[in-house]
C-alpha positions, 0 to 999 in steps of 0.5 A: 471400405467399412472394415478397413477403417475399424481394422484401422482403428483397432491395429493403430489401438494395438499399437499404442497400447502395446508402446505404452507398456514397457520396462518399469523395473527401476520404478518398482525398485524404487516404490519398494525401496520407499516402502521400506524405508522406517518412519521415525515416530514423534514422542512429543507432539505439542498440545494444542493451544485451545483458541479463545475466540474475543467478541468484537464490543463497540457498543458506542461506535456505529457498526463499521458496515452500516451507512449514517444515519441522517440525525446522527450525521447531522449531530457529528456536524454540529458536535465537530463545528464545536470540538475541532480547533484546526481549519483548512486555510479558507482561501490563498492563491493556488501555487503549481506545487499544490497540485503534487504529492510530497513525495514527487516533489524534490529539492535540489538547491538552496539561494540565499541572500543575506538572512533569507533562503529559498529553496529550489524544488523540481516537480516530477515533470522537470519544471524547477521552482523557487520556494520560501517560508509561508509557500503553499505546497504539496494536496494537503494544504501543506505551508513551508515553515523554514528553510534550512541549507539541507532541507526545508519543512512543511507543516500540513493540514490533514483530516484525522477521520472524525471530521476534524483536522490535524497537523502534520509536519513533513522535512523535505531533504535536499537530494541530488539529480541523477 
């Protein structure tokens, strides 16, 4: 029984070894057909532009991997009360638009009566609301300035990363439901 299984073994060998070998004429044609092929030299090989490499100084400023230190950050505190003209509105009454980006947001329509309009925004769950100058609107404190029959204009109260706040002012334009 032994033997019958290792003869097994080595005929089956055989056999898969010998279905391995075969005609591969056309592939040595074909290496020796590359071979022959002549390489093209390159006369002028463009010279290598040395690099420089720049040292990164910021000798004033706080290594960008290092945590604050507690005096330094309390410093930066007082200096920013000081320094830093604009402030994020204290206390006003939350509009269902603060809670959606800008970019979620848009108008649809314009209502008008004599000299006032209001515009018409759809938030990004379908709800449609009526807005006019001096509404809160949009994550970044963001006031409607005006309303215009094309669009209307948001001016919002952003931080500019060094503990102050800054103005940004944002058109939304009147686009079309699809």
């Amino acid at each position: 029984m032994k033997m019958n299984k290792s003869f097994l073994v080595v005929v089956s060998t055989v056999l898969l070894l010998s279905a391995c070998g075969g005609q591969n004429d056309d592939l040595q044609q074909y290496a020796l057909q590359v071979k022959a092929r002549q390489v093209p030299i390159v006369d002028d090989v463009p010279e290598l532009i040395e690099y420089a490499h720049l040292a990164y100084v910021a000798p004033a400023e706080r290594h960008p991997f290092t945590l604050p230190q507690a005096e330094f950050a309390e410093a930066k505190e007082q200096e920013k009360s000081e320094v830093c003209e604009i402030e994020p509105p204290q206390a006003h009454e939350q509009s269902p638009l603060e809670q959606y980006s800008l970019i979620n947001l848009k108008m649809r329509g314009v209502l008008g009566k004599g000299n006032q309009l209001w515009a018409l925004v759809q938030s990004p769950d379908g709800e449609m609301y009526r807005i006019d100058q001096g509404y809160y609107i949009g994550l970044n404190q963001g006031q409607v300035t005006g309303v215009k029959p094309d669009g209307f204009e948001v001016l919002e109260i952003i931080p500019d990363g060094k503990g102050c706040w800054t103005h940004r002012s944002t058109t939304i334009e009147l686009t079309q439901a699809q």
